[in-house]
C-alpha positions in Angstrom: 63.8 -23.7 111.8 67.0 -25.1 112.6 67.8 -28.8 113.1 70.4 -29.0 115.8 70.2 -32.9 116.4 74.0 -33.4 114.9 75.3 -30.3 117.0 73.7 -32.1 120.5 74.9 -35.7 119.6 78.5 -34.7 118.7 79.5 -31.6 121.0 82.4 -29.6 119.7 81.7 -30.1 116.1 80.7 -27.4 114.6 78.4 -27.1 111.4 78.0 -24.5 108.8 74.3 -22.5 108.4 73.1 -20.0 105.8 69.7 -18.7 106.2 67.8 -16.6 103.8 64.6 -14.5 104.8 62.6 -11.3 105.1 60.8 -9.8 107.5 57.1 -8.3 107.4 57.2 -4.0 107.4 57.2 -2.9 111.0 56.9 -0.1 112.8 60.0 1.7 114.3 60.2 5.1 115.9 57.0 6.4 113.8 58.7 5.1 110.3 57.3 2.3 108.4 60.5 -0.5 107.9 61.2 -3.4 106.3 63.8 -5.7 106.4 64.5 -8.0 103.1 67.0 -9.7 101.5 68.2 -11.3 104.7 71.3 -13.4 104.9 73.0 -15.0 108.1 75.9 -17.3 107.2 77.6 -18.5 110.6 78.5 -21.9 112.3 76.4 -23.8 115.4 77.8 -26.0 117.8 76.7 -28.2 120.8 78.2 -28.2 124.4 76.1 -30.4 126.2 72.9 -29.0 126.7 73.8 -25.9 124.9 73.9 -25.0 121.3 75.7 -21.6 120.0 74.9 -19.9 117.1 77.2 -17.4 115.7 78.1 -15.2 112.4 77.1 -12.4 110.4 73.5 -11.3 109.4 73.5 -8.9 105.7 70.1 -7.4 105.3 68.6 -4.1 103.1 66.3 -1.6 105.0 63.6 -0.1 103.1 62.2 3.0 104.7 61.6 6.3 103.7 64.1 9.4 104.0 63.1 11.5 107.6 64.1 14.7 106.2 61.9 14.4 102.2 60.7 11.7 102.1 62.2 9.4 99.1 62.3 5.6 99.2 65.5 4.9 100.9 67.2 1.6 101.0 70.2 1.0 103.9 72.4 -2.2 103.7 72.8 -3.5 107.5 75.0 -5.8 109.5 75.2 -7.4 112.1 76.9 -10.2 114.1 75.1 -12.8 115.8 76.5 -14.9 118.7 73.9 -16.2 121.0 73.6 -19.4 122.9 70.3 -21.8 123.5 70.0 -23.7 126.3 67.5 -26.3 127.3 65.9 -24.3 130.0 66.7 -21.1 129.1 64.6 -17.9 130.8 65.9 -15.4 127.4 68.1 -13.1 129.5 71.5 -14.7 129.8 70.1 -17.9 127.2 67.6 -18.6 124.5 65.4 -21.2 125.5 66.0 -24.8 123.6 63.6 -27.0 123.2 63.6 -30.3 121.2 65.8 -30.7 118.3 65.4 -27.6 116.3 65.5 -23.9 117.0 63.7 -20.6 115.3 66.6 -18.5 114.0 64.2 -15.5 113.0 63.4 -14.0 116.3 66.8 -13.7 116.8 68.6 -12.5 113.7 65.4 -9.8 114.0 66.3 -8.7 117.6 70.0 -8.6 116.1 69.3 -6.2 113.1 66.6 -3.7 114.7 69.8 -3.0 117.4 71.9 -1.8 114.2 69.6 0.7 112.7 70.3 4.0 112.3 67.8 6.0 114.8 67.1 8.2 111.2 67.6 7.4 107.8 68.5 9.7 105.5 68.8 9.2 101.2 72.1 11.6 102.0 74.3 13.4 104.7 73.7 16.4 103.5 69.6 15.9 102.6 68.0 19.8 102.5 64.7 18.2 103.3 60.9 19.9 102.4 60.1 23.1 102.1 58.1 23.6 105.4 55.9 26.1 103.2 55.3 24.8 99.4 56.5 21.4 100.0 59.1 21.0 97.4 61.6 18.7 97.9 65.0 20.6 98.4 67.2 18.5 96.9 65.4 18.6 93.3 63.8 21.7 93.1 64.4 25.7 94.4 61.9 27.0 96.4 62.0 31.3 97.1 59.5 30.3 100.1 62.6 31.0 102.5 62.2 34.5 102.9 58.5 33.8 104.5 59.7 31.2 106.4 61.1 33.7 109.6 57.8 35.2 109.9 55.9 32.1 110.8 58.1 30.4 112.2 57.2 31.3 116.2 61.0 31.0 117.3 62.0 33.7 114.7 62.4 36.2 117.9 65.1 34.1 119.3 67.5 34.0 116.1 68.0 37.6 116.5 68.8 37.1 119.9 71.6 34.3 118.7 73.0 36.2 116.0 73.5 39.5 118.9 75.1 37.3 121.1 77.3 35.8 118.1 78.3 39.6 117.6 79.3 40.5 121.1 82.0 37.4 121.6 83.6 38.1 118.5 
């Protein structure tokens, strides 16, 4: 929580926050996330019955790679500038209430906007073998070669590479 008595009583005048927190893993498009290590360091200042809140939010995602798997961990970013105002409805304005407001929700809502929609350990991850399992990028698999034959779309890629041939 956030004390923003001083900002309310002297409007104009801004004053300097850092806050440090984590967040509890959640849930996000099937993969299991957490957000640590979070760091907003910005400024808050009142206007009357309004205080804004802006700066930068630096946070590590821990997830899991979509393609094989491994423990991945993303550095995020984000910038923050939001206003509370006594009265707010949480569309246009954070609601303000008394003399202190709850940062989290908001540096939350701020950092689930700037993940990736997959995370990967690398651009170029080869993934699991969709037969034995292995994990590409640490071990060869020969499973490839069965791959086509159970694969139900199989039909279509000779279809591709004939129509590959006849615009060439």
């Amino acid at each position: 929580m956030l004390n923003i008595s001083k900002a309310l009583k002297n409007p104009g005048q801004a004053y300097p926050v850092e806050l440090a927190c984590s967040f509890e893993a959640m849930e996000i498009m099937g993969d299991e996330v957490s957000l640590r290590d979070v760091k907003f360091t910005g400024n808050y200042f009142g206007a009357g019955e309004e205080v804004s809140v802006s700066g930068e939010i630096c946070a590590k995602a821990h997830t899991h790679c979509a393609n094989c798997l491994v423990p991945v961990v993303k550095p995020i970013k984000a910038e923050l500038n939001e206003v509370f105002v006594k009265g707010g409805d949480g569309e246009d304005a954070y609601p303000l209430q008394g003399y202190e407001i709850d940062l989290e929700p908001v540096i939350r809502e701020a950092l689930l906007l700037e993940l990736p929609m997959r995370f990967l350990c690398s651009d170029n991850c080869k993934g699991l073998c969709p037969v034995c399992g292995k994990n590409r990028n640490k071990e060869l698999c020969t499973c490839t070669s069965g791959e086509d034959s159970k694969n139900p779309f199989s039909a279509l890629s000779s279809l591709l590479s004939d129509h590959n041939d006849e615009e060439v």
